[in-house]
C-alpha positions as CSV (number, residue, x, y, z in Angstrom):
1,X,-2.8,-49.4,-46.9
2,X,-2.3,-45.8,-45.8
3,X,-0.3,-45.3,-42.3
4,X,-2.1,-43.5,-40.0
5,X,0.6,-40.4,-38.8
6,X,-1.7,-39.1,-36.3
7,X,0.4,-40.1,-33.2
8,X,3.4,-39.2,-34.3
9,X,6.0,-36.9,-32.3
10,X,7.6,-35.2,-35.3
11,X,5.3,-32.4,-36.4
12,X,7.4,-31.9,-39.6
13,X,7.0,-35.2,-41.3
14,X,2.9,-34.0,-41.8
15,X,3.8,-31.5,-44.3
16,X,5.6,-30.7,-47.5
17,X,9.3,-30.0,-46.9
18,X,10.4,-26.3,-46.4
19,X,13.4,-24.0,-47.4
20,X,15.0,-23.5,-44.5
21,X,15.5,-19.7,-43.7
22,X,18.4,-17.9,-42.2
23,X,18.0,-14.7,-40.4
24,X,21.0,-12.7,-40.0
25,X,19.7,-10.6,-36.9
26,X,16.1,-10.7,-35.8
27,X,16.4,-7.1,-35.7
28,X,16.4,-6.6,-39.3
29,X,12.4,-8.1,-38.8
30,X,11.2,-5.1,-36.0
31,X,10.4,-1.9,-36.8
32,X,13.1,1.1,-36.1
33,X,9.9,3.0,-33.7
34,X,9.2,-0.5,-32.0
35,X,9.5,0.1,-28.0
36,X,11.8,-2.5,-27.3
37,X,14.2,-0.9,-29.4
38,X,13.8,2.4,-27.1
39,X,13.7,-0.3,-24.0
40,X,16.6,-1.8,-25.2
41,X,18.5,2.0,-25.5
42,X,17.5,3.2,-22.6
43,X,18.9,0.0,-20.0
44,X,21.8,0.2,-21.7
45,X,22.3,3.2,-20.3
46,X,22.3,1.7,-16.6
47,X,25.0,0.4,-14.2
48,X,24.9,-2.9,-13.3
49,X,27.2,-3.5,-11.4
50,X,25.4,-4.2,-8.2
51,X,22.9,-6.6,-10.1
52,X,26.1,-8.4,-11.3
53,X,27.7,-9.0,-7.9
54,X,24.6,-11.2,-7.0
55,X,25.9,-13.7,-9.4
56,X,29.4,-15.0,-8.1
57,X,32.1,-15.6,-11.1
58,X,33.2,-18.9,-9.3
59,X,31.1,-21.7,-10.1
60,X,28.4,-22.3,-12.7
61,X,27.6,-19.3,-14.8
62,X,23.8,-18.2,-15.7
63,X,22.3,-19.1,-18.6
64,X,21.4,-15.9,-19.6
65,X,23.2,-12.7,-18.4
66,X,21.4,-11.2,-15.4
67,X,21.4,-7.6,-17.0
68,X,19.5,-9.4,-20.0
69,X,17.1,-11.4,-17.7
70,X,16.2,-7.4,-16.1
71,X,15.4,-6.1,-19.8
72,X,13.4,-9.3,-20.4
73,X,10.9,-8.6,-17.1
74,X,10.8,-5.1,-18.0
75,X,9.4,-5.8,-21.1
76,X,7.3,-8.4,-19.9
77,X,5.9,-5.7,-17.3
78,X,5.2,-3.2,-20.1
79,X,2.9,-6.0,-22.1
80,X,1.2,-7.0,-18.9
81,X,3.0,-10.6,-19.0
82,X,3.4,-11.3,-15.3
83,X,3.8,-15.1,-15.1
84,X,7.2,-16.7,-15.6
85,X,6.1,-19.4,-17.6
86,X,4.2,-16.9,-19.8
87,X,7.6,-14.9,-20.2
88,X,9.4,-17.9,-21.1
89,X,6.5,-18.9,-23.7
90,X,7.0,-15.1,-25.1
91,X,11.0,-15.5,-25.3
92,X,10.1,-18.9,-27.4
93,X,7.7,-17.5,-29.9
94,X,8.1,-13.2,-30.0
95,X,11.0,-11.9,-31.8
96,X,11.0,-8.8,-30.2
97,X,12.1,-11.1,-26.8
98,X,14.6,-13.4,-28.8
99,X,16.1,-10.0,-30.1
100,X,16.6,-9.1,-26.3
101,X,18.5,-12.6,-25.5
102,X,20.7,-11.1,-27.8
103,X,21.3,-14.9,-29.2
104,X,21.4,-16.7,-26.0
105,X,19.0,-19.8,-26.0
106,X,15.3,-19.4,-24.4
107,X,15.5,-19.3,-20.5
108,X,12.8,-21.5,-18.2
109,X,10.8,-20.1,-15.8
110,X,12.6,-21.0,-13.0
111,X,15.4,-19.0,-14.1
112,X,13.7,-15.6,-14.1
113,X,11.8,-17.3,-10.7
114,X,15.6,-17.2,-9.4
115,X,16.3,-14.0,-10.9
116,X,13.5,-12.9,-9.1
117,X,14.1,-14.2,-5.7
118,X,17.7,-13.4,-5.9
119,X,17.2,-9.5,-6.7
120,X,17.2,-7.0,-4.0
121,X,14.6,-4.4,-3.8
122,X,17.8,-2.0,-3.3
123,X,19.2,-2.9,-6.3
124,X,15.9,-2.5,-8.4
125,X,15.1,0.7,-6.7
126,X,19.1,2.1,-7.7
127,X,18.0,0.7,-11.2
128,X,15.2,3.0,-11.6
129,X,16.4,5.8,-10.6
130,X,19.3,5.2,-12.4
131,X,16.2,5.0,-15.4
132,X,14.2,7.9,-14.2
133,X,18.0,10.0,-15.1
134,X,17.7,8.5,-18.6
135,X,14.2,8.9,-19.0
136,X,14.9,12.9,-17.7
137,X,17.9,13.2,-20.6
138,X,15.2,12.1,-23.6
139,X,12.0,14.1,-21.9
140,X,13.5,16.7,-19.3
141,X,11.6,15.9,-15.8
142,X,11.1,19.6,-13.7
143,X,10.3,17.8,-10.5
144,X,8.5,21.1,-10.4
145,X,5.0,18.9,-9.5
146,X,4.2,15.5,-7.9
147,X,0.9,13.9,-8.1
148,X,0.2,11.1,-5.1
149,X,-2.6,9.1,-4.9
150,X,-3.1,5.1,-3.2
151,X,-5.5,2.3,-4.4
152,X,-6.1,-1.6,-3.1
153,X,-5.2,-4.3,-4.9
154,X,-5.5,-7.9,-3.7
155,X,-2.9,-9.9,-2.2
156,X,-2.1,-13.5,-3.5
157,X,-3.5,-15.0,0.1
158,X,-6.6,-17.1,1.1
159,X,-9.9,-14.8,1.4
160,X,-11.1,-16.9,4.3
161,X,-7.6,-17.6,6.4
162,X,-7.8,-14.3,9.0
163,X,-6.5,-13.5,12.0
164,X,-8.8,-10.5,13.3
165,X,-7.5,-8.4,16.8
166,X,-10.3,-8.3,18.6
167,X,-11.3,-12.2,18.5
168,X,-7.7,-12.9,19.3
169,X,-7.2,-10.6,22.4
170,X,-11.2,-11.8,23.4
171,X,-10.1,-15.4,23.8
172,X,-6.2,-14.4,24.9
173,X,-8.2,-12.2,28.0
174,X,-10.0,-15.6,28.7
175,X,-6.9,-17.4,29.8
176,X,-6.0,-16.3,33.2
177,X,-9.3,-17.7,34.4
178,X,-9.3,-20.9,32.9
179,X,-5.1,-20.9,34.8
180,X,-6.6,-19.9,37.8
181,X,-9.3,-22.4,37.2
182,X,-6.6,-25.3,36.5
183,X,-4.4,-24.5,39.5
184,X,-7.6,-25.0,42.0
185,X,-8.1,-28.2,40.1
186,X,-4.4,-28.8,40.7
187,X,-4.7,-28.4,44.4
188,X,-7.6,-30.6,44.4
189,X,-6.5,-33.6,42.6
190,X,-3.0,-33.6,43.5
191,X,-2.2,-31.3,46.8
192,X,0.5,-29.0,44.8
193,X,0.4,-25.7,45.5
194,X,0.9,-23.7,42.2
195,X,-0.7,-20.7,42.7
196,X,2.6,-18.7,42.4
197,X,3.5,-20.4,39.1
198,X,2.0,-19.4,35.3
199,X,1.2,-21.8,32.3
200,X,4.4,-22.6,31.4
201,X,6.1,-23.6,35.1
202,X,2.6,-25.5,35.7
203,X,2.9,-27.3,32.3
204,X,7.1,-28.0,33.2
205,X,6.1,-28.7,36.6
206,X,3.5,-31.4,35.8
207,X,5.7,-33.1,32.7
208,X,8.2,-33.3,35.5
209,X,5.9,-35.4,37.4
210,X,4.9,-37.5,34.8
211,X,8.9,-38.4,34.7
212,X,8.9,-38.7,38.2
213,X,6.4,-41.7,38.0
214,X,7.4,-43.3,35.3
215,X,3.8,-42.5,34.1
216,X,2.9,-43.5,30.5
217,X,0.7,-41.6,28.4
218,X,-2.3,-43.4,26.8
219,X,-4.7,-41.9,24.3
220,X,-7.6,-43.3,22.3
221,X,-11.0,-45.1,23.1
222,X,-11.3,-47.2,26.0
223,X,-8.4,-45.8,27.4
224,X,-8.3,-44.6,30.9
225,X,-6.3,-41.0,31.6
226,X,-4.8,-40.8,35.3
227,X,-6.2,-36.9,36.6
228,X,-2.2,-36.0,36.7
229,X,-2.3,-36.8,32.8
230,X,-6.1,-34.6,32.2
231,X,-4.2,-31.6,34.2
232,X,-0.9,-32.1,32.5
233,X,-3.1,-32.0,29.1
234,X,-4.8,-28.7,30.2
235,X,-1.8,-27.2,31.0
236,X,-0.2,-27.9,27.7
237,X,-3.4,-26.7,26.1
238,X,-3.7,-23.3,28.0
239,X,1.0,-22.7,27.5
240,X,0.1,-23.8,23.7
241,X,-2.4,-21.4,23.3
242,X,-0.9,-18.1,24.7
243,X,2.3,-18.9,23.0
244,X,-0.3,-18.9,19.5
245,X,-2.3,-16.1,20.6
246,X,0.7,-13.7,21.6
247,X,2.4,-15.0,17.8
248,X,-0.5,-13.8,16.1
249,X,-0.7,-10.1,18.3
250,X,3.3,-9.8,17.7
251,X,2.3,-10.4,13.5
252,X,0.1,-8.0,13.3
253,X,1.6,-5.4,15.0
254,X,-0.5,-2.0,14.9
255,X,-3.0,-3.7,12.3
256,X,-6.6,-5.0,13.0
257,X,-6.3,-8.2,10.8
258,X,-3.6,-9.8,9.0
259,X,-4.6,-13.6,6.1
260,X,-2.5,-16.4,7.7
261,X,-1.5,-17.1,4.0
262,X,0.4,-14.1,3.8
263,X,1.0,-12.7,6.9
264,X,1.5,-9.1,5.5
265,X,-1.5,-8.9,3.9
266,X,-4.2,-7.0,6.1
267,X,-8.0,-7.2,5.5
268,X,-9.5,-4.1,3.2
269,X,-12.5,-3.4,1.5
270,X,-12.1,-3.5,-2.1
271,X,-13.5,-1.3,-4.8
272,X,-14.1,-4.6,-6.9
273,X,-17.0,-6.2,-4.4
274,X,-18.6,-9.1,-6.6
275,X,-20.7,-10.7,-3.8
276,X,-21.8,-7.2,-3.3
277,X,-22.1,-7.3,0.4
278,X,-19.2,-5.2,2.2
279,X,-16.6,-8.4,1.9
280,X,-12.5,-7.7,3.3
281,X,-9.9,-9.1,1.4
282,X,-6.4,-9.2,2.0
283,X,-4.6,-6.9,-0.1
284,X,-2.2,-4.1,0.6
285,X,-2.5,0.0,0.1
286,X,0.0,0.8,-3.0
287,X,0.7,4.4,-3.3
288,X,1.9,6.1,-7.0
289,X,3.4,9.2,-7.7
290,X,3.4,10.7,-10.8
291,X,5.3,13.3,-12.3
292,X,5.1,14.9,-16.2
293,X,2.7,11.2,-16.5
294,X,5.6,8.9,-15.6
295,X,5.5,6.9,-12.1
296,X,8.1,8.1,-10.1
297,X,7.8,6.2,-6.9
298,X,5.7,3.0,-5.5
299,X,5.0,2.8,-1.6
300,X,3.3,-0.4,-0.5
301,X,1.5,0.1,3.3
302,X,-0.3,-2.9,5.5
303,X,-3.0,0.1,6.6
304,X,-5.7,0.9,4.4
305,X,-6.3,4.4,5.5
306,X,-4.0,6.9,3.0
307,X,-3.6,9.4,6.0
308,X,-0.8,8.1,7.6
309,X,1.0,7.0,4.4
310,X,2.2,10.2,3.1
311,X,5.1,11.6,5.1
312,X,7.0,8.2,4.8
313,X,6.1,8.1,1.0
314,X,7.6,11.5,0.1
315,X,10.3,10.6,2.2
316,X,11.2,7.7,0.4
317,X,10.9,9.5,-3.1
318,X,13.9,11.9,-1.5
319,X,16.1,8.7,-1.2
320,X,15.4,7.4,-4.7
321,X,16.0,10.6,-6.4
322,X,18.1,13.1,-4.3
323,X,15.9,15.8,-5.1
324,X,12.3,17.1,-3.9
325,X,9.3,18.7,-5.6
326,X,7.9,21.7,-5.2
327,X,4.6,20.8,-4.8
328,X,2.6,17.8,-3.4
329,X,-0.5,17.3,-5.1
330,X,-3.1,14.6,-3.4
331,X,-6.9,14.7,-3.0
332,X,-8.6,14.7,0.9
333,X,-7.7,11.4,1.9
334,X,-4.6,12.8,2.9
335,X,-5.2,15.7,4.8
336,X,-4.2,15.6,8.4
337,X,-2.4,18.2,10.3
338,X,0.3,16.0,10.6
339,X,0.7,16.1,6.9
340,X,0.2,19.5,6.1
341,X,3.0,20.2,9.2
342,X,5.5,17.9,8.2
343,X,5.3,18.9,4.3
344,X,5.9,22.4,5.6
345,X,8.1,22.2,8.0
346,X,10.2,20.1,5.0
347,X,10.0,22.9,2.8
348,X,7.0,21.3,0.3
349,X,4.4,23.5,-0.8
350,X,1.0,21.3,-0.5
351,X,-2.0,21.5,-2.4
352,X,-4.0,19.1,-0.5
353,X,-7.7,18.8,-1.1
354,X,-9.5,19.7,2.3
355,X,-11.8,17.0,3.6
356,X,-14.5,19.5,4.4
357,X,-14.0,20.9,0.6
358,X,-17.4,19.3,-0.9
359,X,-19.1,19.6,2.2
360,X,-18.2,23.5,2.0
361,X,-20.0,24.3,-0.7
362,X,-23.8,23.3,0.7
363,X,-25.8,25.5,3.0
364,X,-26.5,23.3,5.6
365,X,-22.5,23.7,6.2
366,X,-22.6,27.8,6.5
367,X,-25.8,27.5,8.6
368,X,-25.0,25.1,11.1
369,X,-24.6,26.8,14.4
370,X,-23.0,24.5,16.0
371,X,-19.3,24.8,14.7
372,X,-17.1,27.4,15.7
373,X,-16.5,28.4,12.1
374,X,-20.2,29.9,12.2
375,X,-19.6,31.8,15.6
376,X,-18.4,34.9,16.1
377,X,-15.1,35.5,17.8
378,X,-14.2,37.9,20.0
379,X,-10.3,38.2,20.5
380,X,-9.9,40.5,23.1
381,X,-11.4,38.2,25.1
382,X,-10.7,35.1,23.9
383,X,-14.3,33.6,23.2
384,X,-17.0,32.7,20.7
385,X,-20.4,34.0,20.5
386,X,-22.8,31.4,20.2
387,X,-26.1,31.4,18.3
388,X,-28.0,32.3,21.2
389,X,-25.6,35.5,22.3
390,X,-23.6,33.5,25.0
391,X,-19.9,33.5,25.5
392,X,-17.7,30.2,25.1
393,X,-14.7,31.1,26.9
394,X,-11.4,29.4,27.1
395,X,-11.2,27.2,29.1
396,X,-7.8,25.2,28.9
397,X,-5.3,23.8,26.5
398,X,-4.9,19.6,26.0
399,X,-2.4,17.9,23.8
400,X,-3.6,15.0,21.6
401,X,-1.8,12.6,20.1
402,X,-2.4,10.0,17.6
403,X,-1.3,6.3,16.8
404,X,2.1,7.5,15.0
405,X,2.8,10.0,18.3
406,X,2.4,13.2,16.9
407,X,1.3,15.6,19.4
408,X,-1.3,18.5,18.5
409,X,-2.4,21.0,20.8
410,X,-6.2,22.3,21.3
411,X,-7.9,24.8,23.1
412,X,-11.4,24.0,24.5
413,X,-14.2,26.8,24.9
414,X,-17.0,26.1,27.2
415,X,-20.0,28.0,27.4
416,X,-21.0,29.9,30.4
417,X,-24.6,28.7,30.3
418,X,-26.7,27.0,28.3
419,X,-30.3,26.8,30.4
420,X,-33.1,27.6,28.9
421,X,-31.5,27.8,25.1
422,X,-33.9,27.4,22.6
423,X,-30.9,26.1,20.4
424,X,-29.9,23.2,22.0
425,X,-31.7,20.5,19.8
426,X,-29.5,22.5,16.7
427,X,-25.9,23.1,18.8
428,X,-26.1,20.3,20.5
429,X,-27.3,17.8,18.2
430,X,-24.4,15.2,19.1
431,X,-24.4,15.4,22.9
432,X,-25.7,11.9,24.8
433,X,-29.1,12.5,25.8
434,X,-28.2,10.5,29.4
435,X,-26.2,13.8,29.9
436,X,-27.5,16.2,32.9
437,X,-27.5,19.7,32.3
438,X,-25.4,19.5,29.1
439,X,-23.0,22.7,28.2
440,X,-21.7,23.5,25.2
441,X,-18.1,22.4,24.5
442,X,-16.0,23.5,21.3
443,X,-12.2,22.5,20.4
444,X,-9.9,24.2,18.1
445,X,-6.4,23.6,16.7
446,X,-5.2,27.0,15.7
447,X,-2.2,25.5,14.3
448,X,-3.7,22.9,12.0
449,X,-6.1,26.4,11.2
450,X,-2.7,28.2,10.0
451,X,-1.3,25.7,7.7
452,X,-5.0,24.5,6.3
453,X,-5.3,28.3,5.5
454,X,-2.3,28.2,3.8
455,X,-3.0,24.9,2.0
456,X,-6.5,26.5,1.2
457,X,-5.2,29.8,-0.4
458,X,-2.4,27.7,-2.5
459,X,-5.3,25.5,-3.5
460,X,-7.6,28.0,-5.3
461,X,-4.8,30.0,-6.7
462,X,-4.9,29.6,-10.5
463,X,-1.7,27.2,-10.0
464,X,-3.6,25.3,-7.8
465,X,-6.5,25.0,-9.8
466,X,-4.6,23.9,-12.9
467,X,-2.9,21.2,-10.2
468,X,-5.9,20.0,-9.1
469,X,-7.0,19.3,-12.8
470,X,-4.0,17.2,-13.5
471,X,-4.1,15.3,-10.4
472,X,-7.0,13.8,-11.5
473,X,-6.1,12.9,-14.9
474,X,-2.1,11.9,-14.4
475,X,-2.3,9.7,-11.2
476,X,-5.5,8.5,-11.4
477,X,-4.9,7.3,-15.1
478,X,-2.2,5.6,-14.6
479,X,-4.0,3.3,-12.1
480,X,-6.5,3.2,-15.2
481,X,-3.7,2.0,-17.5
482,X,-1.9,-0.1,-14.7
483,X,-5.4,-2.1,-13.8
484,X,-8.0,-1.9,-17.3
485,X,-5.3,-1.6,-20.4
486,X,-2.4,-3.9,-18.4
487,X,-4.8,-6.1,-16.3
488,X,-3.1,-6.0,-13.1
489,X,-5.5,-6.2,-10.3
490,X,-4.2,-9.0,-8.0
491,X,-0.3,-9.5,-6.8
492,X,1.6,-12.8,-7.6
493,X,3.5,-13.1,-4.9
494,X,3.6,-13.0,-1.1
495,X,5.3,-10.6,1.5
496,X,5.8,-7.2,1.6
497,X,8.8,-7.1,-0.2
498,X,8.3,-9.4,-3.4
499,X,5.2,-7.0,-3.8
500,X,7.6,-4.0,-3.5
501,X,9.6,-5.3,-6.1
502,X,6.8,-6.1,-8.4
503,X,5.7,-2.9,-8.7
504,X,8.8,-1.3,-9.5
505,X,8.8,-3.9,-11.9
506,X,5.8,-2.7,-13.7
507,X,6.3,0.8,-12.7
508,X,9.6,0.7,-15.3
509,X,7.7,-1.5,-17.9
510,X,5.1,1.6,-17.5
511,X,7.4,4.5,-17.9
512,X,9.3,2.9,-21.1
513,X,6.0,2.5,-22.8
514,X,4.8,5.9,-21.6
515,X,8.0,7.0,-22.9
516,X,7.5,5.8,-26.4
517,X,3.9,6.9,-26.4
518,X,5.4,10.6,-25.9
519,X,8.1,10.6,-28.5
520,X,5.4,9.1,-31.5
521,X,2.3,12.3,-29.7
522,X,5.7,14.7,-30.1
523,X,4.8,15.7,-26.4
524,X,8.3,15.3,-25.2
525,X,10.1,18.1,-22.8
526,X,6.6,19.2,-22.9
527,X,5.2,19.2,-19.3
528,X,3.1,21.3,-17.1
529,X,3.3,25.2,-17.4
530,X,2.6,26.3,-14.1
531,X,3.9,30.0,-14.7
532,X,1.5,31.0,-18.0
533,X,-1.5,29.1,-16.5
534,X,-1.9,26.6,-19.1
535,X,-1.0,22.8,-19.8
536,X,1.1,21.7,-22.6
537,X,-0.4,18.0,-22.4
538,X,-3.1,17.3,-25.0
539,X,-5.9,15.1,-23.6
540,X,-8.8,13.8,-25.2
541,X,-12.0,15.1,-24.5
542,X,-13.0,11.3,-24.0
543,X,-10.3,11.3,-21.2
544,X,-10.9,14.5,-19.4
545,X,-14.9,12.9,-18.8
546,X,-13.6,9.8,-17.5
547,X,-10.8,11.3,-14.8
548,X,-14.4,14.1,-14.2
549,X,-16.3,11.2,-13.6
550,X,-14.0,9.1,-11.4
């Protein structure tokens, strides 16, 4: 009678025996042009010293060296592997991870989960910058050039779990007359005079009475609640739910909406809608910057408008790599006097896409009369000509200032008359009809008119031109390889700052593997020749539709 094996643990007793096969170095088996070889020569190259200090030499020693663990995720972050558990399944069946472990035993997850948690986004930033410097000695980096541009992805929070603003300060506005409401009742019920007191000193004051008495609370069915213990209830209700109301304003700070899951998460609308009808999800605004095709720099905002997210991003590429670009390349979301100012007054040279470029080009734009573009200007005396043959003189000077307190100054024309215009329906097509005797009103910003000129004349310069060809193709395809080639369209992790250190994670999986796609093309030290007019990079025709398209 056979033995049925089917349940047994050992695997190896089902087969014919095996010769047993000794490897001297799992190197000898991976090719001499594999990328973890140029992975594994280029970290070498970093200090460590900070990443060291995080493990203390008293005590129990890591399993694995923390230098090794950092080639390990980089790796990982270069094959799209994201999960821990799926990098500790790769470091038990791919060679090219066991010859990184450099013959150290197969970590678990948890110990890259600790690695993780333990690293500083300092430290990872000094780390790649100290790998952007090796990357510049094998394919010489100009900084002549950087390309910015900012995309959603989804945070790992609950779609359904928000906190919007305007709900939250509707039923926060609704408390002082339900207090007033409870302190009437108050006088009522009890004869206490509280009008002088607010939620908190009615809700001491009342649990203070309850002492007093020696009152005991009862709760439940068939239970009957003295009116001291109904008020003392409302009061604790009304304290309870300021105290949440003014936690959930101090959260969100300057945002609209924030997920309670992750409570730096705001509420976006995402490019990938699969319900189709205008849905927010949490996610956060991550910002690249690309230079000569490598990532030089990951910003991660709470706001989903890209306006306000460029001065601090360039800033914070100065601090990683001591040095600025020449130019700053990004497409209309990001123009703003603000940003065209402060690049200026920081000695960058912006080629900014205007927001009015497309718009521009139509001939409803060069015939409407109702812009001061299309008016004639007179500067001796300071005033337009409108369509009709009127004068809009100045009239005065007012300062406005936006949400991050910079100040802009415009001057405001008004026209002497506008009775019995047969234009009005045309130059005043956005004045409330409720309005009595309407005049027309212009503004103008001469100093955001200075630096857009500026900005404008850079921009359809052949340089620009050539800059505005390669903005499309470099930044926006490596959001193409970040999201289609390495799947990553939705975070991990949760906070600001494990998502921050995520994606200079990838971002240094991303430039090794853009490294090693250079040196096999033989398009290293090959960048972009702004002087001669042309590009040294060598696209496929395939690729240039795509980035048209997009």
């Amino acid at each position: 009678m056979n033995k049925n094996h089917t349940n047994e643990s050992n695997y190896t007793k089902l087969v014919m025996p095996r010769q047993l096969v000794l490897p001297l170095d799992y190197g000898i088996l991976i090719k001499e042009t594999a990328p973890v070889r140029l992975l594994d020569a280029v970290l070498e190259e970093l200090d460590y010293k900070e990443l060291q200090h995080l493990y203390s030499s008293k005590g129990r020693k890591s399993k694995v060296p923390p230098h090794i663990l950092f080639k390990i995720f980089v790796y990982a972050m270069s094959n799209g592997v994201y999960s821990t558990r799926m990098i500790q399944q790769q470091c038990e069946e791919n060679i090219n991870y066991m010859w990184l472990l450099q013959g150290y035993s197969a970590p678990s997850h948890m110990t890259f989960q600790r690695f993780f948690a333990r690293c500083t986004l300092d430290i990872l930033m000094n780390l790649f910058s100290q790998m952007m410097e090796a990357i510049n000695r094998r394919d010489t980096l100009t900084f002549n050039e950087v390309f910015i541009d900012g995309t959603k992805l989804e945070a790992n929070a609950n779609k359904y779990t928000f906190v919007w603003r305007k709900a939250v300060q509707k039923r926060l506005d609704t408390l002082p007359s339900k207090l007033a409401i409870l302190k009437q009742d108050i006088w009522n019920e009890l004869g206490l005079d509280t009008h002088c007191m607010n939620d908190e000193c009615i809700y001491t004051f009342l649990a203070k009475e309850i002492e007093v008495q020696h009152m005991e609370l009862v709760q439940g069915k068939g239970k009957h609640k003295t009116p001291l213990q109904r008020l003392y209830e409302r009061a604790e209700v009304l304290y309870e739910k300021r105290k949440e109301y003014e936690q959930q304003l101090y959260i969100m700070g300057e945002r609209n909406s924030y997920s309670k899951t992750d409570h730096d998460a705001t509420f976006m609308r995402m490019k990938e809608d699969h319900m189709r009808n205008g849905q927010l999800k949490p996610a956060y605004n991550v910002q690249l910057a690309v230079h000569s095709e490598y990532i030089m720099g990951v910003g991660v905002f709470a706001k989903p408008n890209d306006t306000n997210t460029l001065i601090p991003f360039v800033q914070q590429l100065e601090q990683i790599h001591s040095r600025r670009f020449t130019y700053v390349v990004a497409d209309a979301g990001y123009d703003s006097h603000e940003n065209l100012t402060g690049l200026k007054n920081n000695q960058y040279l912006s080629c900014i896409k205007p927001q009015y470029y497309e718009k521009a080009k139509t001939r409803a734009w060069a015939k409407d009369i109702s812009k001061a573009r299309n008016m004639e200007y007179i500067p001796e005396e300071d005033a337009f000509i409108c369509a009709k043959g009127r004068k809009l003189k100045y009239a005065l000077t007012r300062n406005a200032k936006n949400k991050t307190g910079f100040i802009s100054e415009r001057k405001v024309y008004v026209c002497e008359s506008c009775n019995r215009c047969g234009y009005k329906k045309e130059c005043q097509r956005y004045m409330k009809p409720t309005t009595v005797n309407p005049v027309k009103r212009i503004e103008i910003t001469p100093a955001y008119d200075a630096v857009l000129a500026e900005n404008q004349d850079r921009l359809l310069s052949d340089t620009g031109i050539q800059l505005r060809i390669n903005r499309s193709i470099q930044v926006e395809g490596a959001f193409g390889v970040l999201k289609q080639d390495l799947g990553f369209r939705r975070f991990l992790h949760r906070g600001s700052g494990k998502v921050h250190k995520m994606l200079y994670l990838l971002a240094m999986g991303f430039n090794i593997e853009k490294l090693h796609n250079r040196i096999q093309a033989g398009r290293v030290n090959k960048g972009l020749q702004l002087e001669c007019g042309k590009t040294a990079f060598c696209y496929s025709p395939f690729l240039l539709l795509i980035c048209i398209i997009r």
